[in-house]
TIDREN-875529 format. One record per residue (C-alpha): x, y, z. Coordinates in nm, 2 decimals. Example, Ala and Ser with C-alpha at 12.3 -4.5 7.8 and 13.67 -1.06 7.14 Angstrom:
// TIDREN-875529
<site><px>1.23</px><py>-0.45</py><pz>0.78</pz></site>
<site><px>1.37</px><py>-0.11</py><pz>0.71</pz></site>
END
This chain:
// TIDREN-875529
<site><px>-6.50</px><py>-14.87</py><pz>0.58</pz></site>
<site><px>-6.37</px><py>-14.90</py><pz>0.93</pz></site>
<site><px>-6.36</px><py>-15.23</py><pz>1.07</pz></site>
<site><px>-6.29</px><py>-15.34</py><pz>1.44</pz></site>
<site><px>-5.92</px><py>-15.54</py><pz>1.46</pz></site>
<site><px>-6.00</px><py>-15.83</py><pz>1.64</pz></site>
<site><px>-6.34</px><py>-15.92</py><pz>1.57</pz></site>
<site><px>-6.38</px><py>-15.73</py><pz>1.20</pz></site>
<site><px>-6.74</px><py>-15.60</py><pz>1.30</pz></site>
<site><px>-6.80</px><py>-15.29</py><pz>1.07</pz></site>
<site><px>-6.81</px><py>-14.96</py><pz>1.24</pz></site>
<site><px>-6.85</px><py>-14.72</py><pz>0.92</pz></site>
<site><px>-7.01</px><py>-14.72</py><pz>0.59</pz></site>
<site><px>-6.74</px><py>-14.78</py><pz>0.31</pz></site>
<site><px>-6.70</px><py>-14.40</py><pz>0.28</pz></site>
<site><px>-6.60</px><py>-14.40</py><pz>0.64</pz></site>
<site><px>-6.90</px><py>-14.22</py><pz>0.78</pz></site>
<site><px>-7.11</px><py>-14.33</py><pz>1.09</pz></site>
<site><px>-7.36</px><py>-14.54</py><pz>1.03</pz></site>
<site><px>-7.67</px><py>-14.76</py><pz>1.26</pz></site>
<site><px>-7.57</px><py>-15.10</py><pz>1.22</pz></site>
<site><px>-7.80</px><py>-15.23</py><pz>1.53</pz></site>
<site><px>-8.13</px><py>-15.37</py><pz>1.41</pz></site>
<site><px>-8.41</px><py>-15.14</py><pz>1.55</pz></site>
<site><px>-8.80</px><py>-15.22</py><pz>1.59</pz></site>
<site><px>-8.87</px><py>-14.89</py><pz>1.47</pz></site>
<site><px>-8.73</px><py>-15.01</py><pz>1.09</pz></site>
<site><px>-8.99</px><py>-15.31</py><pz>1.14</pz></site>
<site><px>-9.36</px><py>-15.29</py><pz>1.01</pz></site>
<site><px>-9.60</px><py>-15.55</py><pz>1.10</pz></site>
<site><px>-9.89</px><py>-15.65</py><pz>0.87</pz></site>
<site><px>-10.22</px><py>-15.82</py><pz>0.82</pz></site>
<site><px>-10.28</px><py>-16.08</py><pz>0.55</pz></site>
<site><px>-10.53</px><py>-15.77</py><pz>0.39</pz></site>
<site><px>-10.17</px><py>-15.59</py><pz>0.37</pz></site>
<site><px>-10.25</px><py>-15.32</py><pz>0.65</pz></site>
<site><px>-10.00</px><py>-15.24</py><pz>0.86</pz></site>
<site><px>-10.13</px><py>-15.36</py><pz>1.27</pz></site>
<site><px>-10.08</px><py>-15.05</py><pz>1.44</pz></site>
<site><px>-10.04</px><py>-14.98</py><pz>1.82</pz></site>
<site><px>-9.85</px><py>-15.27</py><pz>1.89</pz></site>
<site><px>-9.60</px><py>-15.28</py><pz>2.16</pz></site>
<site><px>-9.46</px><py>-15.63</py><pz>2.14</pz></site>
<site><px>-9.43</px><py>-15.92</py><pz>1.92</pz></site>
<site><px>-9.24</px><py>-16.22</py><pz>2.01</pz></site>
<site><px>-9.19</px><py>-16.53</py><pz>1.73</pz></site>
<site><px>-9.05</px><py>-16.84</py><pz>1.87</pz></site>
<site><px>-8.92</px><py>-17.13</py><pz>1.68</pz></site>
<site><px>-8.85</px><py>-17.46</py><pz>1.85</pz></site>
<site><px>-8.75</px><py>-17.80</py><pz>1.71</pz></site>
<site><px>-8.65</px><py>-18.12</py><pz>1.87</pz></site>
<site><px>-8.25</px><py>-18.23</py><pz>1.86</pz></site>
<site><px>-8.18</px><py>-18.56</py><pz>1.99</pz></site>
<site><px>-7.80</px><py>-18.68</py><pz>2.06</pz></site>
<site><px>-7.75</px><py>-19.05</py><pz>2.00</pz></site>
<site><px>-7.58</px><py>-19.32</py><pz>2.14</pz></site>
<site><px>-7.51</px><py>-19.66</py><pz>2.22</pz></site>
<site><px>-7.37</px><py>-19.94</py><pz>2.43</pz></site>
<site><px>-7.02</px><py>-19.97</py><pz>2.45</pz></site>
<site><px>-6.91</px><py>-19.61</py><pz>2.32</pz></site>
<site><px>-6.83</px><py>-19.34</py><pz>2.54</pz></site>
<site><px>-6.93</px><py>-18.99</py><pz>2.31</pz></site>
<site><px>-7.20</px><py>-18.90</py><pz>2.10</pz></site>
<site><px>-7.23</px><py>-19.08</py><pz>1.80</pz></site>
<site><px>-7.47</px><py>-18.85</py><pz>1.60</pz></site>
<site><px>-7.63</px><py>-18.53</py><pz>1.67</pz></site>
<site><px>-8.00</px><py>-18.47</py><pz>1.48</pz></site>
<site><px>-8.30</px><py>-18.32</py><pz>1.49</pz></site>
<site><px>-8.58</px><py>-18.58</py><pz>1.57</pz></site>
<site><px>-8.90</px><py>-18.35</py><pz>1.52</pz></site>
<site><px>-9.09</px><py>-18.10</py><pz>1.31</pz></site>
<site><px>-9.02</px><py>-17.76</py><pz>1.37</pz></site>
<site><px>-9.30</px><py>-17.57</py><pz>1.59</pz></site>
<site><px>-9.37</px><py>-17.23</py><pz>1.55</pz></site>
<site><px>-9.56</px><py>-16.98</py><pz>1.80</pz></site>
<site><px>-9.52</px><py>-16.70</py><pz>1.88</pz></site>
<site><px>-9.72</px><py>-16.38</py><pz>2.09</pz></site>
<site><px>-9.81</px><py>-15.96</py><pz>2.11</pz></site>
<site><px>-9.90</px><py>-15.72</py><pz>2.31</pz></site>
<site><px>-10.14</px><py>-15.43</py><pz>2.16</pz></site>
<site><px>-10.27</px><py>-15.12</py><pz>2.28</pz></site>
<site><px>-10.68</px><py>-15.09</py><pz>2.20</pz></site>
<site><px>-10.65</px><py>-14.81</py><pz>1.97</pz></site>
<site><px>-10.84</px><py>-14.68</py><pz>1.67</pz></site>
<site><px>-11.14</px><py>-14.88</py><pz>1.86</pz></site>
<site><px>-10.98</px><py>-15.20</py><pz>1.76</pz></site>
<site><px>-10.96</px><py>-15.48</py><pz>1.95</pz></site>
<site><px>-10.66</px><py>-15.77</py><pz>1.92</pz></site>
<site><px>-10.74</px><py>-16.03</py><pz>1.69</pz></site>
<site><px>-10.93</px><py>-15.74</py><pz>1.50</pz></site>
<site><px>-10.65</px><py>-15.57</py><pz>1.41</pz></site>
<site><px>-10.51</px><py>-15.87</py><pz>1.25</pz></site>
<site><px>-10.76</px><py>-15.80</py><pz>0.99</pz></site>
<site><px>-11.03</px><py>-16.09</py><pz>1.16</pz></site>
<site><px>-11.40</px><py>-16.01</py><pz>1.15</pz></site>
<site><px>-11.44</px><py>-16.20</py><pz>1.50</pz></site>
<site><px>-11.28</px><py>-16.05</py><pz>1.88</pz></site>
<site><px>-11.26</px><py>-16.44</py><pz>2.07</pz></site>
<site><px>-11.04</px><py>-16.70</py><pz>1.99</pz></site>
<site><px>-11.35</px><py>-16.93</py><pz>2.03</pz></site>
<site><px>-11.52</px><py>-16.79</py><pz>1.66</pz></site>
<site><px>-11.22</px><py>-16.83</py><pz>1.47</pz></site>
<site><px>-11.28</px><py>-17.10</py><pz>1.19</pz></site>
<site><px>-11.02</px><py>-17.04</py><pz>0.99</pz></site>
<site><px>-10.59</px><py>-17.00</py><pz>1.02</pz></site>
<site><px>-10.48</px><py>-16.65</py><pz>0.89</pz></site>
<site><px>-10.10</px><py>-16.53</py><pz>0.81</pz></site>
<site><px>-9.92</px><py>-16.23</py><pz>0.93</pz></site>
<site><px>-9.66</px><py>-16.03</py><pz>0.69</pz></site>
<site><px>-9.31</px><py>-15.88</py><pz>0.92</pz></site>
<site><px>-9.14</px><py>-15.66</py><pz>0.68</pz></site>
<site><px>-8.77</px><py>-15.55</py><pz>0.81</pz></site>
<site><px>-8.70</px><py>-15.21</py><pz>0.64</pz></site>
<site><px>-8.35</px><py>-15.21</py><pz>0.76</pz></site>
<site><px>-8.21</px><py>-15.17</py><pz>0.43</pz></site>
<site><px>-8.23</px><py>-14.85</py><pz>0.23</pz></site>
<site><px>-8.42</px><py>-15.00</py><pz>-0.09</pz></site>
<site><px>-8.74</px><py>-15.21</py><pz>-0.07</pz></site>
<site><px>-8.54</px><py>-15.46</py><pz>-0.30</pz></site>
<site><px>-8.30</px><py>-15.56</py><pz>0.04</pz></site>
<site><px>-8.59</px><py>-15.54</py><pz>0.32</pz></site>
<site><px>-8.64</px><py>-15.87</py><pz>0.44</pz></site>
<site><px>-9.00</px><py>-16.00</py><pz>0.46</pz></site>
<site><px>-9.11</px><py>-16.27</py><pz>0.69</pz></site>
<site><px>-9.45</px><py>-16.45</py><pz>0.63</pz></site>
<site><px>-9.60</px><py>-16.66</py><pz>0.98</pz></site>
<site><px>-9.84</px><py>-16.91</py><pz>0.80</pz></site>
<site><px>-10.18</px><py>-17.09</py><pz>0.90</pz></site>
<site><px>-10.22</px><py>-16.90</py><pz>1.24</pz></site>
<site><px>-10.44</px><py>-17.00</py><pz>1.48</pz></site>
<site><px>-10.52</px><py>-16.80</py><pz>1.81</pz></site>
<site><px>-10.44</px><py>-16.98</py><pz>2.13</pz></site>
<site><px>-10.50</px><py>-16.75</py><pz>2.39</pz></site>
<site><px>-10.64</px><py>-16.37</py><pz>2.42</pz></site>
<site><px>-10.62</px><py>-16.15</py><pz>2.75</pz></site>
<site><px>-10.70</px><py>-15.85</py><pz>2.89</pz></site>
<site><px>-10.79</px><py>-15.66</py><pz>3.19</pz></site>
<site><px>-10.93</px><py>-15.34</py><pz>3.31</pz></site>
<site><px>-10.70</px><py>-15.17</py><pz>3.59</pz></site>
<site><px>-10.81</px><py>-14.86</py><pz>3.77</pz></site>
<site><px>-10.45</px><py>-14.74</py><pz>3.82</pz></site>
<site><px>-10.35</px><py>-14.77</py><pz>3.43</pz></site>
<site><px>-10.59</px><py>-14.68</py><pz>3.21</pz></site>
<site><px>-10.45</px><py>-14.81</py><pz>2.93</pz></site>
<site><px>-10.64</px><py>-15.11</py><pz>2.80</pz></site>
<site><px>-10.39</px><py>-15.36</py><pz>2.62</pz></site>
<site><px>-10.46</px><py>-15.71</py><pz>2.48</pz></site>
<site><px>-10.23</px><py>-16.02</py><pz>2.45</pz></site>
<site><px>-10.28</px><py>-16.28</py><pz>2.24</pz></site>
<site><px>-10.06</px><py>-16.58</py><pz>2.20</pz></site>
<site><px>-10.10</px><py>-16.82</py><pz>1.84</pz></site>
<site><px>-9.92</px><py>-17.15</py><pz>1.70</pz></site>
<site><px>-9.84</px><py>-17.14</py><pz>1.32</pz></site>
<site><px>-9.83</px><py>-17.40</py><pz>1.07</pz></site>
<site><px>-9.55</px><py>-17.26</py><pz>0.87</pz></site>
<site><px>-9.29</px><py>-16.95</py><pz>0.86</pz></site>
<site><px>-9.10</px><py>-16.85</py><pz>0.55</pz></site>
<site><px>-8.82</px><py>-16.51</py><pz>0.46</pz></site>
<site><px>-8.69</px><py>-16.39</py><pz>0.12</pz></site>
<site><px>-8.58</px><py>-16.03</py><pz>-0.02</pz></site>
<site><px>-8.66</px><py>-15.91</py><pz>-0.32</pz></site>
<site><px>-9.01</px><py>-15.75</py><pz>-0.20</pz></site>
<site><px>-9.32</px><py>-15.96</py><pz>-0.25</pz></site>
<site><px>-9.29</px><py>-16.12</py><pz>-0.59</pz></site>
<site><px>-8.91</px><py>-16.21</py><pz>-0.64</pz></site>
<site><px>-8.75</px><py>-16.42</py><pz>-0.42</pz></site>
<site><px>-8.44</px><py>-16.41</py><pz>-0.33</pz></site>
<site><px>-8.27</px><py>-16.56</py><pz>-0.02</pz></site>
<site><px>-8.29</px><py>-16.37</py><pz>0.29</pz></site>
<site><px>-7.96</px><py>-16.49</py><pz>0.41</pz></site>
<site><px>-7.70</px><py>-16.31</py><pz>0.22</pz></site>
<site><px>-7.40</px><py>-16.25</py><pz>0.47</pz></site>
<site><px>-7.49</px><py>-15.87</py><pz>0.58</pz></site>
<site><px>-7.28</px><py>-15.62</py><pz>0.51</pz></site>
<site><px>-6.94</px><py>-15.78</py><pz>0.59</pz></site>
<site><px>-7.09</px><py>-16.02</py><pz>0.31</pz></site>
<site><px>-6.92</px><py>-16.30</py><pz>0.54</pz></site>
<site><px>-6.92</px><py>-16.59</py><pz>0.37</pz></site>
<site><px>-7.21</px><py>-16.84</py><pz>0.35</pz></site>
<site><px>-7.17</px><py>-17.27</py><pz>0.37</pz></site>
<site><px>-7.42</px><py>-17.40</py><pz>0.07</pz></site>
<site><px>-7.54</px><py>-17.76</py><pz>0.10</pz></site>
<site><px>-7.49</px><py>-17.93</py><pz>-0.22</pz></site>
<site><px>-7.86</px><py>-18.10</py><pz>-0.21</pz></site>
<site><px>-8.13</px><py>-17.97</py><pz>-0.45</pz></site>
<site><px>-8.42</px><py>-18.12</py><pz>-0.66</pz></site>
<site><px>-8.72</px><py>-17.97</py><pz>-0.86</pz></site>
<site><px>-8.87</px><py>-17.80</py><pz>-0.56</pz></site>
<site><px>-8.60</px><py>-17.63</py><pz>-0.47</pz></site>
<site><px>-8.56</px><py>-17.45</py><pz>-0.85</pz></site>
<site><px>-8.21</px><py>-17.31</py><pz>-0.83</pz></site>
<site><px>-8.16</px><py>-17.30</py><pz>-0.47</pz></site>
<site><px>-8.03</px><py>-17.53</py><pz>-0.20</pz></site>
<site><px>-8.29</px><py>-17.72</py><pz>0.01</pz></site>
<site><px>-8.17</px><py>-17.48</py><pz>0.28</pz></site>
<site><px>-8.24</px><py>-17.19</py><pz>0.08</pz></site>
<site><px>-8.57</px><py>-17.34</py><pz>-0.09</pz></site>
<site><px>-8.67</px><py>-17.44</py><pz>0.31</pz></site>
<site><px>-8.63</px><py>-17.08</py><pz>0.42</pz></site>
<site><px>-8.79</px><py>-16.91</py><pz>0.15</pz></site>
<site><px>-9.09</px><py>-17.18</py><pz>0.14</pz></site>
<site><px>-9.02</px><py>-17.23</py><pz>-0.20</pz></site>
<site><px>-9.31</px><py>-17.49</py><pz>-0.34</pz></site>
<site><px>-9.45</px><py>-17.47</py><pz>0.01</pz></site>
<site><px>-9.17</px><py>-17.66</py><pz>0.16</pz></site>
<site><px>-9.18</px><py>-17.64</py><pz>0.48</pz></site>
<site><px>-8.86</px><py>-17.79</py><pz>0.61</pz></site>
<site><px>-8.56</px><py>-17.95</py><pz>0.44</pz></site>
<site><px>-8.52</px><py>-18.27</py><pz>0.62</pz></site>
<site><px>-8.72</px><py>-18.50</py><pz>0.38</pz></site>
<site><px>-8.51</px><py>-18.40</py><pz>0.05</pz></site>
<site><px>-8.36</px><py>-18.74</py><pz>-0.11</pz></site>
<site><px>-7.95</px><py>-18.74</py><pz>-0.08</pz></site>
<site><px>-7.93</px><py>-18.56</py><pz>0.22</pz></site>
<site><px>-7.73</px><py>-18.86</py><pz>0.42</pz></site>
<site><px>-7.43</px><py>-18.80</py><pz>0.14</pz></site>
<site><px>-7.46</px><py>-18.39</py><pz>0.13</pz></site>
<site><px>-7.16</px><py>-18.17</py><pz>0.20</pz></site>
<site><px>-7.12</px><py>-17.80</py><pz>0.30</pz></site>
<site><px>-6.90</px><py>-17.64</py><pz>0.07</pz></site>
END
């Protein structure tokens, strides 16, 4: 396995032959909560945003503590080609076309086939979607009739191991660099780290800030 000198990034497999180490959307599927893959899709975008707040006080000059100070938000939007005479939201496995008949929030499976056994894809679930906006348009110098939706989310969880055993997404990669473990579990988080529990949605956590002990944790 041939490694770069300075920055160790792997350039071969461990045999020494090339190998595609960039991650590539084509290795990505994209399904429905019916488990149908969406097809025609041409963009999907996943955004995760959380408040951080740096405190101080009166009579120090720095930053005396660095935290996060709100729930984690989770959005996210696509851009699909009409094809198969589906429309958006449709394709998503919804039996309405307007954001304005949905009654109930819906999940969508991402399933990263980057690794050469189902056991090491990575899936990603976005959980409790709602639609906030849909648009399209007609144009009479590109045919082509796409939609693009946007949604908000309520949760978003990733494990290996394929759909029934989970195992932490997170493993290093291939340089298997090594990994910092927060010593802070309890019995949601079964034999994992609150981080690991939190990413995996273990018990249906949904974050890891609220776990008892964290104030005394350490990164080991």
């Amino acid at each position: 396995m041939a490694q770069y000198p300075y920055t160790g990034s792997i350039l071969t497999n461990s045999d020494g032959t090339n190998k595609i180490s960039t991650s590539l959307s084509v290795h990505y599927l994209i399904k429905n909560d019916k488990g149908i893959t969406v097809g025609a899709l041409q963009t999907m975008s996943i955004h995760e945003q959380g408040g951080v707040e740096q405190v101080t006080e009166i009579g120090t000059d720095g930053v005396l503590n660095t935290v996060r100070n709100t729930s984690v938000k989770i959005s996210g939007s696509c851009q699909r080609v009409r094809y198969s005479r589906l429309r958006g939201i449709e394709a998503f496995g919804q039996e309405y076309t307007h954001i304005h008949s949905q009654a109930a929030p819906f999940d969508i499976w991402i399933y990263d086939r980057q690794g050469a056994q189902e056991s090491d894809w990575v899936i990603t679930v976005i959980g409790g979607i709602w639609m906030e906006s849909s648009q399209w348009k007609l144009d009479h110098q590109n045919w082509i009739v796409t939609d693009d939706l946007s949604f908000k989310a309520s949760a978003i969880k990733s494990w290996r191991g394929g759909a029934n055993q989970f195992i932490p997404a997170a493993q290093g990669g291939d340089g298997a660099i090594k990994l910092s473990h927060l010593n802070v579990s309890d019995g949601t988080t079964g034999a994992y780290s609150v981080q690991q529990a939190a990413d995996m949605g273990l018990n249906n956590r949904r974050g890891a800030l609220d776990i008892a002990g964290l104030s005394n944790a350490t990164l080991f």
